[in-house]
PyMOL CGO cylinders between C-alpha atoms (Angstrom):
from pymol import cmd
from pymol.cgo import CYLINDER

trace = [
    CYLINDER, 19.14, 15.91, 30.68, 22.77, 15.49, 29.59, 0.3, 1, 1, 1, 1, 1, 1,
    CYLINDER, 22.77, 15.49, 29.59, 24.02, 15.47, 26.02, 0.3, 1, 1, 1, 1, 1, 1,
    CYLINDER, 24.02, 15.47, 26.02, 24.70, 11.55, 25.68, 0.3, 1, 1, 1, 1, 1, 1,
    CYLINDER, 24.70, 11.55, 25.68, 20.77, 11.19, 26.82, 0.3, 1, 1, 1, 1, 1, 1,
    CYLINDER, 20.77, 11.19, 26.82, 19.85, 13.71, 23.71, 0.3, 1, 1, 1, 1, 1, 1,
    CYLINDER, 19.85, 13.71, 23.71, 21.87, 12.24, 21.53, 0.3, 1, 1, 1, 1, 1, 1,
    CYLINDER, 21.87, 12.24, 21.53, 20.11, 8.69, 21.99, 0.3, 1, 1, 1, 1, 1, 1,
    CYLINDER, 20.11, 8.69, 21.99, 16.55, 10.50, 22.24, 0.3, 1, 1, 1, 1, 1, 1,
    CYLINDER, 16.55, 10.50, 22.24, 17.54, 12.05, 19.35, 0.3, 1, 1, 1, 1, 1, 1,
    CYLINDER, 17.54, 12.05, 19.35, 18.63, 8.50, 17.37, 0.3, 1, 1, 1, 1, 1, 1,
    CYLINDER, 18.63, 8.50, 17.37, 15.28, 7.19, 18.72, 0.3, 1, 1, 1, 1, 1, 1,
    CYLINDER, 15.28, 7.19, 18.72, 13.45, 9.84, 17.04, 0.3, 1, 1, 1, 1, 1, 1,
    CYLINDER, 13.45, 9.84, 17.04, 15.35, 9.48, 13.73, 0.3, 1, 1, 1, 1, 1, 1,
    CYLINDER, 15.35, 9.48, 13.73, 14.87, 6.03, 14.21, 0.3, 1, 1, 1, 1, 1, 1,
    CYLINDER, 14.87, 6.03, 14.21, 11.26, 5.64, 14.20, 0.3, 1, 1, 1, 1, 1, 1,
    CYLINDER, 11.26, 5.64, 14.20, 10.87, 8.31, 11.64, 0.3, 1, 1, 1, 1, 1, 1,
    CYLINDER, 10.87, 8.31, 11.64, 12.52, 6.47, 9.15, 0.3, 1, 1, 1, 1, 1, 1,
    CYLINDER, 12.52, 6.47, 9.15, 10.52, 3.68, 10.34, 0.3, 1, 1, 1, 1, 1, 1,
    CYLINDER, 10.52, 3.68, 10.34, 7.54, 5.92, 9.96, 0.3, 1, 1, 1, 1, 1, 1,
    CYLINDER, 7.54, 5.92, 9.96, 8.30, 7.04, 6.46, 0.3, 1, 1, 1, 1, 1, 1,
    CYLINDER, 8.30, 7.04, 6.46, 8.88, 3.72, 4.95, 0.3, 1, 1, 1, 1, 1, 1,
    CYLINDER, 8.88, 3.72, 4.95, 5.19, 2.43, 6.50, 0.3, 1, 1, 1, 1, 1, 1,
    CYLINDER, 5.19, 2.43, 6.50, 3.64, 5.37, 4.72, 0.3, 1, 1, 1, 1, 1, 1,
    CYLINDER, 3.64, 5.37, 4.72, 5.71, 4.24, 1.33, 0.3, 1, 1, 1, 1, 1, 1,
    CYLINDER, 5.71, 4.24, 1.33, 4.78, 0.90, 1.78, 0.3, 1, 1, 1, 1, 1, 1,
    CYLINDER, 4.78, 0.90, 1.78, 0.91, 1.84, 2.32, 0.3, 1, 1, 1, 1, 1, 1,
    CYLINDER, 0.91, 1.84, 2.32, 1.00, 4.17, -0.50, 0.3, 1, 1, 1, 1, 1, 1,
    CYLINDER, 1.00, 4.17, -0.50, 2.28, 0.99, -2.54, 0.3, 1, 1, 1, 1, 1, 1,
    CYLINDER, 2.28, 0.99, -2.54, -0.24, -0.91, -1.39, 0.3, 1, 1, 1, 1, 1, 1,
    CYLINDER, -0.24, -0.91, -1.39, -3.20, 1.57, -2.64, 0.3, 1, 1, 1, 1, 1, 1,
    CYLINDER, -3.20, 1.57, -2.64, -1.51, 1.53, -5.41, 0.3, 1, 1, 1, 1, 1, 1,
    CYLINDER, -1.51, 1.53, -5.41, -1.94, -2.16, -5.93, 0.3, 1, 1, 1, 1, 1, 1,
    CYLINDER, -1.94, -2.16, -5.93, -5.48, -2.13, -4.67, 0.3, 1, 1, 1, 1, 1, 1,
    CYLINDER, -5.48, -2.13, -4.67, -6.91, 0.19, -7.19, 0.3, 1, 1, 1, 1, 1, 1,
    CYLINDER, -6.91, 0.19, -7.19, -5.15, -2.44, -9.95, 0.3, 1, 1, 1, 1, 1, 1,
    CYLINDER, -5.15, -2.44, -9.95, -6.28, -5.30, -8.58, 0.3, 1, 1, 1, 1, 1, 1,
    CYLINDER, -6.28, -5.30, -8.58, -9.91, -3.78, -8.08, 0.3, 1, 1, 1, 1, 1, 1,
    CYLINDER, -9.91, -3.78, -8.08, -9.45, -2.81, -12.05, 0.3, 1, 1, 1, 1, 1, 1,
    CYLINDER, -9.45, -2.81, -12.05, -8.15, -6.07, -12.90, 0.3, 1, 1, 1, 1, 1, 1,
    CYLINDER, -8.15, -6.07, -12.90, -11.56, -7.69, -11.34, 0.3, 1, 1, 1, 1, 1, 1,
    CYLINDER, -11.56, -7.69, -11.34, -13.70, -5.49, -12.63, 0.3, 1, 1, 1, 1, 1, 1,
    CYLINDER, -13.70, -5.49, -12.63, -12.27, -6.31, -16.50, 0.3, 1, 1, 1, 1, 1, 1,
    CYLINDER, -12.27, -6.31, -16.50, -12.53, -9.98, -15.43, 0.3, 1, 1, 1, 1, 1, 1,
    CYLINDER, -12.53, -9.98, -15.43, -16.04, -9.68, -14.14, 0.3, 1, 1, 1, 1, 1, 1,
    CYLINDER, -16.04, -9.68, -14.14, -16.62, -7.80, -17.12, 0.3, 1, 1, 1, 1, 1, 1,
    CYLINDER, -16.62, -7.80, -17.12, -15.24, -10.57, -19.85, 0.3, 1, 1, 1, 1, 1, 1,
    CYLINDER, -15.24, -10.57, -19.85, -17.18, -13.10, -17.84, 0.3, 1, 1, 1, 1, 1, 1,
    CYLINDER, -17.18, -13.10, -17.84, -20.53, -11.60, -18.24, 0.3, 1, 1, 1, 1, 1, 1,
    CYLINDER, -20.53, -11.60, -18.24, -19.73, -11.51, -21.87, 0.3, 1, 1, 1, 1, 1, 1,
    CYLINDER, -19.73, -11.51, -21.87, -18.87, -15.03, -22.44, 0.3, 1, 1, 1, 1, 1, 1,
    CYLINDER, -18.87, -15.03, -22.44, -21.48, -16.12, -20.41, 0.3, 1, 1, 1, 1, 1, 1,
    CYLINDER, -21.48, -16.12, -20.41, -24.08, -13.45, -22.41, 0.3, 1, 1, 1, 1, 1, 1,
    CYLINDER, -24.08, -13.45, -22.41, -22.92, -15.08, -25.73, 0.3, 1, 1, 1, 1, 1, 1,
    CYLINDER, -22.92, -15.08, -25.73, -23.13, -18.83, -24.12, 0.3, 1, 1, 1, 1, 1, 1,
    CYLINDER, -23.13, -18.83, -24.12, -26.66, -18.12, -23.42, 0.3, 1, 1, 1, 1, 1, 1,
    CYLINDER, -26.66, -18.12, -23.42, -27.52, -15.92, -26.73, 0.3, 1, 1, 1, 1, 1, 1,
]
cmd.load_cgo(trace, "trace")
C-alpha cells in the first residue's frame, strides 16, 4: 500500500467518523425530544381527563 492510498483510506475513515458522530448527536437529540413530547402528551391526556371529569360531574 503506498502513502497516497493511506492518506485517502485515512480521509475515508475521518470522513465517516465525523459522519458517524454527528448521527449519534442527532439521535441523542432526538431522545431528547421524545421524552418531551411523550411528557407533553401525557400533561395533555392528563388536562383532558380533567375537563372531561368536571363536564360530566
Amino acid at each position: 500500500m503506498t502513502d497516497i492510498e493511506l492518506q485517502e483510506k485515512l480521509a475515508s475513515i475521518d470522513k465517516l467518523q465525523a459522519e458517524t458522530h454527528k448521527l449519534v448527536a442527532d439521535t441523542i437529540h432526538l431522545e431528547k425530544k421524545n421524552k418531551w413530547f411523550e411528557f407533553t402528551l401525557v400533561l395533555a391526556l392528563i388536562a383532558a381527563t380533567v375537563a372531561v371529569t368536571k363536564l360530566f360531574l
